[in-house]
C-alpha positions in Angstrom: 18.2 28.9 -10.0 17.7 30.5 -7.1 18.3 29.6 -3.0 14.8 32.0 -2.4 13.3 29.4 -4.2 10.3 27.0 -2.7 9.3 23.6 -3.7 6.3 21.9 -3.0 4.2 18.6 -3.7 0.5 18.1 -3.9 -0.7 14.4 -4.6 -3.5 14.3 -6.8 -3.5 10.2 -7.6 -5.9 8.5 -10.5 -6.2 5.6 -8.7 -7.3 4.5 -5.2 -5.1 4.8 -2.5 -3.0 2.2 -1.4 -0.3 1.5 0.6 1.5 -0.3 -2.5 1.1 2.1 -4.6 2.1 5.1 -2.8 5.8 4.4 -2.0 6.9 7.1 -4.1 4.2 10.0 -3.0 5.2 8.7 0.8 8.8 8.9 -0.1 8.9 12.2 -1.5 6.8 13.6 1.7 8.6 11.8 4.4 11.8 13.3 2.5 10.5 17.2 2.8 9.3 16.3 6.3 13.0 14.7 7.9 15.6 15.7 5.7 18.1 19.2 5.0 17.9 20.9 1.5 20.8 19.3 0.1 20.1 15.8 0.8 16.6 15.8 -0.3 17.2 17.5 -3.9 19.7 14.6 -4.5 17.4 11.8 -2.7 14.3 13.3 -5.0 16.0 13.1 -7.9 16.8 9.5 -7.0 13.4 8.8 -6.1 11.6 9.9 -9.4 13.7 7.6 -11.7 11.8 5.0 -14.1 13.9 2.0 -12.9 13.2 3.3 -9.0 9.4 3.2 -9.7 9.7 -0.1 -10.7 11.8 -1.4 -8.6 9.3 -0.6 -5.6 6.8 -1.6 -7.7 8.4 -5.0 -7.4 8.9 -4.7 -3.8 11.8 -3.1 -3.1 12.2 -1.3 0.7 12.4 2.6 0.2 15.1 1.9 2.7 17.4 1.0 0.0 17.3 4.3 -2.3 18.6 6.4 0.6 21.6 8.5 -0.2 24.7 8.7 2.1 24.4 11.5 4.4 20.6 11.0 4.8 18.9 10.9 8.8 18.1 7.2 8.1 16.6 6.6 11.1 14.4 9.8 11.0 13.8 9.0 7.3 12.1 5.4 8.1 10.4 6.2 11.2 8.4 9.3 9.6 7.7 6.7 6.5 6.6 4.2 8.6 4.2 6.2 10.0 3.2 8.4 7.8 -0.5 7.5 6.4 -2.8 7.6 3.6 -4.5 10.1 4.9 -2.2 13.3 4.2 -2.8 12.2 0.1 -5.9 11.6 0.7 -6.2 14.8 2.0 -4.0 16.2 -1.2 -6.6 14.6 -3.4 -9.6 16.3 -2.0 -7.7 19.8 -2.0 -6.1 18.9 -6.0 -9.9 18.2 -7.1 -12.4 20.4 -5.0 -10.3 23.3 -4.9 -7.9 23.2 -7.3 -10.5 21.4 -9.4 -8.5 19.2 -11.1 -9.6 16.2 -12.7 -8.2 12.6 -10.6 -4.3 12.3 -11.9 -4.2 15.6 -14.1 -1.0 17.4 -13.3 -0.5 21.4 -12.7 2.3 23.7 -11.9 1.1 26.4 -9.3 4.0 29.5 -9.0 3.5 32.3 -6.2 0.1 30.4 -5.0 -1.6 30.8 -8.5 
């Protein structure tokens, strides 16, 4: 509700990390990294749909969920080499200091 407002994402997967099943936790990171405020709330919103998920699930390119106005180019560059290692590094920060549990979910509001 507010344009003070800041959003962030930490990945905190259940399962081991893989390239096939981290399109959408790549997708949403490459988006915060290349993309302007407006174009990223409406590719995000995209993104996190059921019948997205299982669409890449399936196979799908990322490529194809991009919204008009998007830096494609930027977009699948930064995707294509962004690695595991960034959630990796989520994961480690989620569970040893966040100390979460692998997968459990948690809503963190002025860094508390």
């Amino acid at each position: 509700t507010s344009s003070h407002t800041r959003v962030g994402i930490l990945n905190n997967p259940s399962s081991k990390i893989k390239e096939d099943n981290t399109a959408i936790a790549r997708g949403i990171l490459t988006a915060f990294l290349s993309q302007n405020n407006s174009n990223l709330k409406s590719f995000l919103s995209k993104l996190t749909k059921e019948e997205t998920a299982k669409s890449l699930a399936a196979g799908t390119k990322i490529a194809k969920f991009l919204i008009p106005g998007m830096d494609d180019n930027t977009f699948e560059k930064k995707y294509n080499t962004l690695g595991l290692d960034i959630i990796k590094t989520h994961q480690m920060f989620c569970q040893e200091v966040l100390k979460l549990l692998p997968g459990q979910m948690a809503v963190m509001s002025n860094g508390r």
